[in-house]
C-alpha positions, 0 to 999 in steps of 0.5 A, a space after each residue: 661554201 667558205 674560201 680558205 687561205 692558207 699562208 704557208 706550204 709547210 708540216 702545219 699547212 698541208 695538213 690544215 689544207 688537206 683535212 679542210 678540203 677533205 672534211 669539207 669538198 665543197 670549201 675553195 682551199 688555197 695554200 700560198 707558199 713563197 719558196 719554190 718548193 714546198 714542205 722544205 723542212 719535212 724534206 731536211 728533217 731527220 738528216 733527210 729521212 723525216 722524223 715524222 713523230 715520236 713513239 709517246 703514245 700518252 698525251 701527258 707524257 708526250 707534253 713533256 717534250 715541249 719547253 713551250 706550250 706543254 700546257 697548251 698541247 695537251 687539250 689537242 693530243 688528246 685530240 689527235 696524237 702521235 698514233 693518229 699520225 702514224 695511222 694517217 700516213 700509213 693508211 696512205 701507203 706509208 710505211 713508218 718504223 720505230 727506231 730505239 730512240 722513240 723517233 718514228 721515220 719511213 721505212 725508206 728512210 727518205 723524206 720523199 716518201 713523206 712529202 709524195 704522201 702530202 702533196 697526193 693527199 692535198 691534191 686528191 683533196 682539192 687543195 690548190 697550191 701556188 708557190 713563189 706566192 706569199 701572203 705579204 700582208 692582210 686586213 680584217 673587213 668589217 663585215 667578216 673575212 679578209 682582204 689579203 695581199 700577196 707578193 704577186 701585188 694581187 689583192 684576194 679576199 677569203 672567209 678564212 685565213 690560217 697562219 701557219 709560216 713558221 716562226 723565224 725572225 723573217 716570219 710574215 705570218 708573225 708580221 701579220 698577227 701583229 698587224 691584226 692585233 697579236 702579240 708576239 713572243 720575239 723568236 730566238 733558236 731553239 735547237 742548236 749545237 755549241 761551239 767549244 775551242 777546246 784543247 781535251 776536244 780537238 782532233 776528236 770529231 765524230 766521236 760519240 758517248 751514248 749516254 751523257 748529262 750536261 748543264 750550265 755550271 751553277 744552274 738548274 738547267 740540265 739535259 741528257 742523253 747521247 753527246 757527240 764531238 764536232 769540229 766546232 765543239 758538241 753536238 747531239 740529242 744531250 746538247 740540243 735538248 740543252 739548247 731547247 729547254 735554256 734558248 731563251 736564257 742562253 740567247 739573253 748570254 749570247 750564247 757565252 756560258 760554261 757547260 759543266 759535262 759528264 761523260 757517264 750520266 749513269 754514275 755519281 760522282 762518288 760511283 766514278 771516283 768508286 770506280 777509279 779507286 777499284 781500278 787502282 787497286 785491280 791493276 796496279 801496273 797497268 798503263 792508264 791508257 790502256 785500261 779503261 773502266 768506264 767504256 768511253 772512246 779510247 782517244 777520249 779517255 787519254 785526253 781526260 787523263 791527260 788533262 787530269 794530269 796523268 800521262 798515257 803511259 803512267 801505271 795505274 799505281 803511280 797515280 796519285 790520289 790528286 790525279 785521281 780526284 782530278 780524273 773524276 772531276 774531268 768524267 763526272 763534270 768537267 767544264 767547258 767554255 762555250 763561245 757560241 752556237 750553230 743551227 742545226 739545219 735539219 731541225 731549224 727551231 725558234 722558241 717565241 711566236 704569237 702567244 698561247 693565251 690569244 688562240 684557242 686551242 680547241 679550234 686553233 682560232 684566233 681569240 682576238 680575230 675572228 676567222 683567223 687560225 694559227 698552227 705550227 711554228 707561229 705559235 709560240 711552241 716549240 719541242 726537244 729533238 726527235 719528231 716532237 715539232 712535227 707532231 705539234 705541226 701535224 696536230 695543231 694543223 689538223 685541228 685548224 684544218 677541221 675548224 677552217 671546213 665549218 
């Protein structure tokens, strides 16, 4: 029976482990994780409720939410999708619920529920896990397998050997594909908020508008959704959805550029200029702070007004056309300089990995290394907030997991 290592306790690796063991009872599977604990971003997911997937049940539509390896995913969600992972978890007593967004999280709310499910699961299977352990380095023998090196300075041989460590700068697992002959895409974020030092933006953290469009002045890239103000500028699935699609470009600026931002997706600029024209005309003595036609947070709409150059107190009359004109540059697309970004740590994300061209992905194997499989964030894949990164780590460790059992 093949002996099968696996490098890494992460989304992927559980569930390579558990559907090699289960598809195989005889097979000798390893996971080897270095932290303490195991299955920690599941754990952070969500805020702590695990995102475990996304409510897309069409793998072509699904595909859309990967700036990196859309083409390649979409062989294996054919195989194993979103619905699959929903019936698999409940099928194991977990409950799973759809909010509005399409984001499908535990009844619970608690990551827990997720992370007891896996760990029982690997456990029924026969799955051993050894933890503080790390695959530090391996070796290809001649006549098949690997001689690995683990942290511990033991030195184990195993049949097969999956990869499935993440994808960050410090990454042993892209270490080791290099080692054996692949090559890497450099990792840089990909989910990240933004830092903006702006006087229309102080003093509002927290608040939130539910449907925005932002984009680098000047370019193509763009993104949309629900944006949020932080204390060190934007957040929210509009921002990180930026980050994903423009982290290569954005990291080559070092994170330094101008986000052009409309507060009202919604509308075109001549509708928003439309709608401050009707206001104008509806109610001319009202003051511009209190009415407000466009539905934005109330500390909000003064600080655009104020930066248009209308004092809260103003009547809509007194407002001149240049007022006005200004007033709707700063709704439909008003620009902010961004000097830098944060993590978001609950989806910590790197575009860049071994690349797609040398796997396989019908087995996830290894086109260059016999018996050597990659899965999740090794992979040079990555997805858009809102369950798409663990759905790739479930479906990219399955079929491993499958191909691992023979």
């Amino acid at each position: 029976m093949p002996s099968c290592l696996i490098a890494g306790g992460g989304a992927a690796g559980f569930f390579a482990a558990i559907a090699s063991a289960e598809c195989n009872p005889g097979a000798e599977v390893t996971i080897c994780e270095s932290s303490p604990r195991p299955l920690t971003k599941v754990r952070i997911s969500g805020g702590g409720r695990c995102n475990v997937t996304h409510a897309c049940f069409d793998p072509k539509e699904l595909v859309r939410g990967y700036p990196r390896g859309a083409r390649e995913l979409l062989g294996p969600f054919h195989r194993w999708q979103p619905r699959d992972t929903v019936a698999w978890f409940e099928e194991r007593g977990v409950a799973l619920k759809t909010e509005e967004d399409g984001r499908i999280f535990p009844i619970t709310d608690d990551s827990a529920t997720v992370v007891d499910c896996l760990l029982a699961s690997a456990e029924r299977a026969g799955v051993r896990l050894r933890t503080k352990t790390a695959v530090a380095d391996a070796r290809a023998r001649p006549g098949g397998g690997f001689e690995v090196r683990l942290n511990t300075g033991e030195t184990i041989a195993c049949d097969r050997l999956l990869l499935a460590t993440g994808g960050g700068r410090e990454s042993a697992g892209l270490a080791i594909a290099r080692s054996l002959g692949h090559a890497v895409e450099p990792p840089v974020p990909s989910l990240f908020t933004f830092h903006v030092d702006d006087p229309r933006l102080q003093g509002l953290e927290g608040i939130s508008v539910p449907d925005a469009a932002v984009s680098l002045a000047g370019e193509k890239l763009a993104a949309r959704g629900p944006a949020l103000v932080t204390h060190w500028g934007l957040s929210g699935p509009a921002i990180l959805k930026l980050s994903a699609w423009g982290a290569r470009e954005l990291a080559a600026r070092d994170y330094r550029f101008t986000l052009a931002l409309s507060w009202r997706a919604d509308l075109t600029p001549e509708g928003i200029r439309e709608e401050l024209a009707a206001a104008r005309t509806a109610h001319p003595k009202r003051q511009v702070s209190g009415w407000n036609p466009f539905g934005l947070p109330g500390r909000l709409w003064e600080r655009l007004a104020a930066a248009a150059g209308v004092p809260p107190a103003c009547p809509w009359n007194a407002v001149s056309k240049a007022a006005q004109q200004a007033l709707a540059a700063e709704i439909a697309g008003g620009t902010y300089a961004v000097t830098g970004k944060s993590l978001n740590k609950e989806e910590f994300v790197t575009c860049g990995g071994v690349r797609l061209d040398e796997v396989d992905f019908k087995t996830m194997q290894s086109r260059r290394v016999p018996g050597l499989y990659l899965a999740g964030e090794v992979l040079d894949i990555d997805g858009i907030t809102g369950g798409f990164n663990l759905q790739s780590a479930w479906t990219t460790g399955r079929i491993a997991g499958l191909a691992l059992a023979g």
